[in-house]
Each structure stands twice: as C-alpha cells, then as structure tokens.
N, C-alpha and C positions, 0 to 999 in steps of 0.2 A: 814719835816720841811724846812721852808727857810734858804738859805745860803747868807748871803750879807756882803758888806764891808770888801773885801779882801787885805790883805796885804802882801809882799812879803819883803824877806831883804836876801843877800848873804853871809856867812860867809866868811872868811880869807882862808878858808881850803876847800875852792868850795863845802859848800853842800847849798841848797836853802831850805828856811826856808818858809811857809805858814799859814797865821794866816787868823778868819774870824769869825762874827757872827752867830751863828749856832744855827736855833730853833727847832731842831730834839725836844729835850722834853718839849717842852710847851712855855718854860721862856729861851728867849736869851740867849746864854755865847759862851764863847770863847773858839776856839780851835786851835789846833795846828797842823803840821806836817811837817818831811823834806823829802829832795830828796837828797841823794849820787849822782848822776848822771845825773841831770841837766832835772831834772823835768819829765824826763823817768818812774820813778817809782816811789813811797811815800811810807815812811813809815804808821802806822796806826795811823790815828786822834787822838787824847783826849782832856779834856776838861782840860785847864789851870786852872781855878780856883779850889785851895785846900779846901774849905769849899764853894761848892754851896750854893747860897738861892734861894729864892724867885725872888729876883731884876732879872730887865735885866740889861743884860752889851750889852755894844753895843760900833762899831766904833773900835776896834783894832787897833792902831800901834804897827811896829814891829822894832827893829834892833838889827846887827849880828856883834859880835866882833870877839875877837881872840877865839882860842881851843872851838870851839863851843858853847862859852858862846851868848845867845841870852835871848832880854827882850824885855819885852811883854805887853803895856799900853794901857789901854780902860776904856770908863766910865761905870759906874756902879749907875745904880738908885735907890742903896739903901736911898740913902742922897738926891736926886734932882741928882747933877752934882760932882760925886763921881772916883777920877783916883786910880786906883791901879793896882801898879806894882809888879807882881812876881818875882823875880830874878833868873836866869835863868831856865826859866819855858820850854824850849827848849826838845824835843823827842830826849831821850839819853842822857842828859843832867842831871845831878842831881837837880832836882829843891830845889830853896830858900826859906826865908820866902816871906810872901805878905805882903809889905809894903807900908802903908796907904798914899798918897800925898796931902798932907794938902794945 
C-alpha cells in the first residue's frame, strides 16, 4: 500500500511521535508510532482509528503534550469533509474515545 502525508510532533519527555496515511488494506486510515530514542528505532505501527470503515481518512495532523499524551486529527470521508479526533490515541498511551468535530 501507499504511505503519504506524514506527520511528526515531539513530546515533553523526548519521544517522537509519527502519524501517516496508510493504504496497506485497500481503504486509507491512519497510523501511528513512536521513537524513545530520537527516531533510531520505532515502536510497531497500528491503525488509530477504534472502529474502521469503509471511508478513507486522509491528511493526519499530529501534536505532543505532557506525559505522553499525543492527539491525532484527520479527515475522514465518511461525511464529505469529516475531523475526528482520538484522544490520546498515542503507542503506549491508553487510548480515548473518538470524538466527532462538528
């Protein structure tokens, strides 16, 4: 699949965070992963969105707060021109719900 539209954001606590469109399975979505060590090594990929569809998402923005909290906005075409944000959807991070931005 194609990988495009990457984004990068640093957290407070020096790990580096990497988000990107990813069409490994067909239908666009979004993934995620970090670096402890300054982009040396990554943890393993996954796909942020907790209930895939159908839609593409596309276009990822990323940014990095304190204690690893990192959030994660991209459009999604289930609607035409659809944002939704996971709350901290972040590798090792407990993720939150996905909340719809109207």
């Amino acid at each position: 699949g194609h990988q495009r539209n990457p984004a990068i954001a640093y957290g407070s606590n020096g790990d580096v965070y990497a988000t990107w469109e990813d069409g490994r399975s067909g239908t666009p979505r979004i993934w995620v992963t970090r670096s402890e060590d300054d982009g040396t090594t990554w943890a393993e990929a996954h796909a942020v969105d907790l209930a895939p569809g159908t839609s593409a998402q596309r276009k990822p923005t990323i940014a990095a707060g304190d204690d690893g909290f990192v959030v994660i906005a991209w459009q999604d075409d289930a609607r035409g021109i659809d944002h939704r944000v996971p709350v901290g959807a972040a590798v090792g991070a407990q993720r939150g719900d996905e909340v719809p931005h109207q």
